[in-house]
C-alpha positions in Angstrom: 105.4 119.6 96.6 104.2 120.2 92.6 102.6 117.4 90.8 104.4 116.1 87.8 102.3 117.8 85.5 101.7 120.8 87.2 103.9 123.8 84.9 107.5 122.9 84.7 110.1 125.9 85.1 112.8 123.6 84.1 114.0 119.5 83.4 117.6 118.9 84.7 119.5 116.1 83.1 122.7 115.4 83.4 124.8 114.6 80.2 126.2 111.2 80.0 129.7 111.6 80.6 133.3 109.1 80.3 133.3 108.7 84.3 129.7 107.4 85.0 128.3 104.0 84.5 127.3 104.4 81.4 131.0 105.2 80.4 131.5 101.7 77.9 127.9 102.9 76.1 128.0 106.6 75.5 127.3 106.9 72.7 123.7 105.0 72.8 122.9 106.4 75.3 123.4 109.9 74.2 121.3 109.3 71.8 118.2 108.5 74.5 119.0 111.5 75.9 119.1 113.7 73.0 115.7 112.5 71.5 114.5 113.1 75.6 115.4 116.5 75.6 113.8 116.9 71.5 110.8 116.1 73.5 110.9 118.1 76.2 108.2 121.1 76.5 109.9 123.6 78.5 113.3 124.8 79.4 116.2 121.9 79.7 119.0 122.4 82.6 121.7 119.9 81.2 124.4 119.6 83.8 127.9 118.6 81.9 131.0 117.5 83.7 133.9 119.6 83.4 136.1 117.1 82.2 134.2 116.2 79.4 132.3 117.3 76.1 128.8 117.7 74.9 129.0 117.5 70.5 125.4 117.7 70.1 123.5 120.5 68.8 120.4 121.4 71.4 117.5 124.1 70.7 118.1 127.5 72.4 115.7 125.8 75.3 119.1 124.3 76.5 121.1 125.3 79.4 124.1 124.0 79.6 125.7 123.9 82.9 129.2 122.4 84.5 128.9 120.6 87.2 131.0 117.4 88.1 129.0 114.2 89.0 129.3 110.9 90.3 126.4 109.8 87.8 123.2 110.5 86.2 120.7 109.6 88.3 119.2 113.3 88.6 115.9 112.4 90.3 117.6 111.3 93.3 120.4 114.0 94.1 118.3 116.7 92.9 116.4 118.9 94.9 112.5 118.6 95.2 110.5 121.8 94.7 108.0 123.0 97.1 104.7 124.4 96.7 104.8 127.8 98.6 102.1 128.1 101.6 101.7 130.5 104.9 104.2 128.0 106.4 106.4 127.3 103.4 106.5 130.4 101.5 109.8 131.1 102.1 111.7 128.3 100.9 111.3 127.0 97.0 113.4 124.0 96.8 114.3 121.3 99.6 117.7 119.5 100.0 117.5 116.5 101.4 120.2 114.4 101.9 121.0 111.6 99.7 123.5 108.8 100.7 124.1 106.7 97.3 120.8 104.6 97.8 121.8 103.3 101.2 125.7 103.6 101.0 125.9 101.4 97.9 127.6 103.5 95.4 129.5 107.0 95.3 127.5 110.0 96.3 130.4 112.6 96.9 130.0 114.9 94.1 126.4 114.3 93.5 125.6 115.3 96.7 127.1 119.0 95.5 124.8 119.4 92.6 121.9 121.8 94.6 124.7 123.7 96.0 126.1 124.6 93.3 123.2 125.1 91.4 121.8 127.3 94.5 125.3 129.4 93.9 124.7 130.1 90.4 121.7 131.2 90.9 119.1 127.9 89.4 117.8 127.1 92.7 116.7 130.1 95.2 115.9 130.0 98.3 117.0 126.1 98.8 117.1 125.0 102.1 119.0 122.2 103.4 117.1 119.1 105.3 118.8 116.1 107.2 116.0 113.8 105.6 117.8 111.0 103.4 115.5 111.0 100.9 115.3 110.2 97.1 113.1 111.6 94.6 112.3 108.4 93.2 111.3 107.2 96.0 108.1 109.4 96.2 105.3 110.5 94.1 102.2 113.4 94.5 99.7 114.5 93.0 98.2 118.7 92.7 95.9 117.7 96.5 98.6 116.8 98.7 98.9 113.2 98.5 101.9 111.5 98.6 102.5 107.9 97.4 105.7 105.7 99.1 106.4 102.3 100.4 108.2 101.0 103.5 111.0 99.2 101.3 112.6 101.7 100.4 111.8 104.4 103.2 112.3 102.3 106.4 114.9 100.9 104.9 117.7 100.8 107.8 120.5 102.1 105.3 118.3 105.8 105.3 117.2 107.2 108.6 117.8 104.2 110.8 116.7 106.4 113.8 113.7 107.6 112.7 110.5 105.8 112.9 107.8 105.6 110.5 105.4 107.5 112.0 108.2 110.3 112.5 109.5 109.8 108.7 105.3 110.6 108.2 106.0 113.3 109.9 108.8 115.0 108.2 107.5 113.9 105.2 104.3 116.1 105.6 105.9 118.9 107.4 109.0 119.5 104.8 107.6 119.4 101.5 104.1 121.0 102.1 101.7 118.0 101.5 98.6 116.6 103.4 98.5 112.9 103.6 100.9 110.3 103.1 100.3 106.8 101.9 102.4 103.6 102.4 102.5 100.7 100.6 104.2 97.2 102.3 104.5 95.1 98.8 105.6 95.0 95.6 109.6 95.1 94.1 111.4 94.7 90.7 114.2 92.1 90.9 117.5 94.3 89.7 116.4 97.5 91.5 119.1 98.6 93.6 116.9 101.2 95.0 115.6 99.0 97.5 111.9 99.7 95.5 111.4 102.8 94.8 107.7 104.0 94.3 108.5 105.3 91.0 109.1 102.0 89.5 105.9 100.4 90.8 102.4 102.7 91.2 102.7 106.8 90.5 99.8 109.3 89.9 99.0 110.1 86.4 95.9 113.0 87.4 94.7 114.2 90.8 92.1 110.7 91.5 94.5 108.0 89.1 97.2 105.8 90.0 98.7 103.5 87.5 100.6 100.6 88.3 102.6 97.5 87.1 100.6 94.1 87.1 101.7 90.5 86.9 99.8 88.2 84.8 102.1 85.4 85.1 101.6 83.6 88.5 104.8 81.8 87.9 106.4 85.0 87.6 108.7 85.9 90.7 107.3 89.1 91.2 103.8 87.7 90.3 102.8 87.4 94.4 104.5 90.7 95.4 102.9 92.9 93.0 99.4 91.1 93.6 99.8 92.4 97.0 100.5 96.3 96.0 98.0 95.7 94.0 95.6 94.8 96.9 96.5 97.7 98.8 96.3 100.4 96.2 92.4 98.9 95.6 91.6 100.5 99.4 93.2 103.4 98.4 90.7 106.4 97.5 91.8 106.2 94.3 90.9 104.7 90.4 93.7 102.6 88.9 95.1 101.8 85.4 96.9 98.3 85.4 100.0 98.8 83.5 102.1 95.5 82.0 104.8 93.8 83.8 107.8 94.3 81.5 110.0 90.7 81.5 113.2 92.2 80.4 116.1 89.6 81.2 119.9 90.3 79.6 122.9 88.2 79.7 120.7 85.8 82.2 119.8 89.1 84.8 116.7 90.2 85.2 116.6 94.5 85.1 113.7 96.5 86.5 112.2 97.8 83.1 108.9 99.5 83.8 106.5 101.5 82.1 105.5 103.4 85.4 109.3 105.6 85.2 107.6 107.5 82.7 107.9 111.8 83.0 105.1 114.6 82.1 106.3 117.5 80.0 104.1 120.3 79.3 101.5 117.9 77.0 102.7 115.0 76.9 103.5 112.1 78.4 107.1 110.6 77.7 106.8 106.6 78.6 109.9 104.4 78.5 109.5 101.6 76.0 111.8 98.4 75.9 111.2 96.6 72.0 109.2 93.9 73.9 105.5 93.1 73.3 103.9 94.6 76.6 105.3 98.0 74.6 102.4 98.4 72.7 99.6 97.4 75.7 101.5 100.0 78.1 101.2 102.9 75.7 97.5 102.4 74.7 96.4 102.1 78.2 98.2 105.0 79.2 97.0 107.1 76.1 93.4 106.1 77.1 93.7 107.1 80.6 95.3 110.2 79.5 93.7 111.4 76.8 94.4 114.9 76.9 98.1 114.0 76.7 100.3 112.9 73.3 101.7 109.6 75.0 105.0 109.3 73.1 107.8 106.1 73.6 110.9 106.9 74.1 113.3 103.6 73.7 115.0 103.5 77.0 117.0 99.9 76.6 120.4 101.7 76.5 119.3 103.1 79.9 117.5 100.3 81.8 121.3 98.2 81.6 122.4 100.8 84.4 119.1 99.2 86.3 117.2 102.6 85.7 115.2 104.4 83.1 113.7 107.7 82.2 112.1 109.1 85.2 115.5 108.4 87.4 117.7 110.4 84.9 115.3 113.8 85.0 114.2 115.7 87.4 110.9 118.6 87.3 111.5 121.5 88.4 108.4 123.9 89.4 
């Protein structure tokens, strides 16, 4: 499996359209999406429904291409890319199955997108894996390490037959990496995901994880975080302590976070949320990274759906 960062062939997207979630706020968030793709560094795959229109101009970088969905949530239905290997050379892209987070929401057409992409001809030498498993809920970097958590992948509404060390297992066989590392702790209240790793710790270079932090121990998620955070200190790896965002609306809290952020060629696109901890996230991140142009993207139109930037895009290598 490719780092992030590692060269991008393509970014798929998938164009907000008048049957997904986001159907009573299109036109905002549109407008996320078009200054995402203004930003993007390489070719963009925008998958539009069929039964509805794109009116924005795009640069020549833009594919577009029709495909019905149930929703926009590209990191999770799409399919991962595989480093090729002695013992993986044959197959490009990965599958795996994906079930609507656990049977919660409608996963019929979604579950179509790598097919059809594979038929016209975006995604070669795909195969097809049993695995439920979401994009999200994963993260690598160029070595072969892979960062999860038991939440979300022992969660009984995945692979309810399968056993960690067997999930481990397929995990290291299928997409070509070398060790796998679990973390027990650590959620966002609002995440329907059942916590995935991609709004809580993710590799920003080959020896870095970055993470969210609680300073307030009154703070709900104050005790759980302070226990990721625990565990990632006996990893074998540096950290960068990234803010807790406290983003309530209409009395519910949503899991903003500044670790859904998504590499593009050089730079680094970080979901912002007009609050205060804005400003700390995107310094700390450009002075971890500073080989990268860290650049906000104002993902408040997005986070209402309970996800953000990362979860709508998906890297493909």
């Amino acid at each position: 499996m490719y780092a992030e960062w590692e060269k991008q062939r393509a970014i798929v997207l998938i164009y907000p359209h008048k049957f997904c979630d986001f159907r009573d706020d299109l036109k905002a968030v549109r407008k996320v999406y078009e200054e995402i793709i203004n930003n993007l560094e390489c070719e963009v795959w925008l998958i539009k429904h069929t039964q509805d229109s794109i009116r924005a101009s795009f640069k020549e970088n833009v594919k577009i291409i029709e495909i019905d969905t149930n929703d926009l949530w590209a990191r999770d239905s799409l399919a991962i890319s595989i480093k090729p290997s002695t013992t993986h050379a044959k197959y490009a892209y990965k599958n795996f199955g994906f079930n609507g987070w656990g049977l919660k929401f409608a996963s019929d057409l979604d579950n179509q997108i790598n097919t059809q992409l594979a038929c016209l001809g975006f995604l070669k030498n795909m195969k097809t894996e049993s695995l439920i498993l979401e994009g999200g809920s994963i993260d690598v970097n160029s070595k072969g390490d892979l960062l999860t958590n038991t939440q979300c992948l022992l969660s009984p509404n995945r692979n309810p037959a399968l056993t960690q060390k067997e999930i481990e297992s397929k995990l290291l066989k299928e997409l070509n990496i070398k060790q796998v590392y679990w973390l027990n702790h650590g959620f966002l209240l609002g995440d329907d995901t059942d916590s995935h790793i991609d709004t809580l710790a993710r590799f920003i270079d080959d020896e870095t994880i970055a993470y969210i932090k609680c300073e307030d121990p009154k703070n709900v998620h104050f005790k759980g975080l302070e226990l990721m955070e625990q565990e990632l200190k006996n990893l074998p790896f540096k950290l960068v302590a990234l803010p807790f965002c406290d983003y309530i609306e209409d009395g519910e809290a949503l899991p903003a976070s500044y670790v859904n952020f998504l590499f593009s060629g050089t730079k680094l696109l970080v979901p912002i949320y007009n609050k205060p901890s804005d400003d700390k996230a995107l310094k700390a991140l450009s002075e971890a990274l500073p080989n990268y142009k860290v650049v906000g993207i104002n993902c408040e139109a997005l986070i209402k759906q309970h996800g953000s930037l990362h979860c709508i895009s998906m890297n493909v290598h």
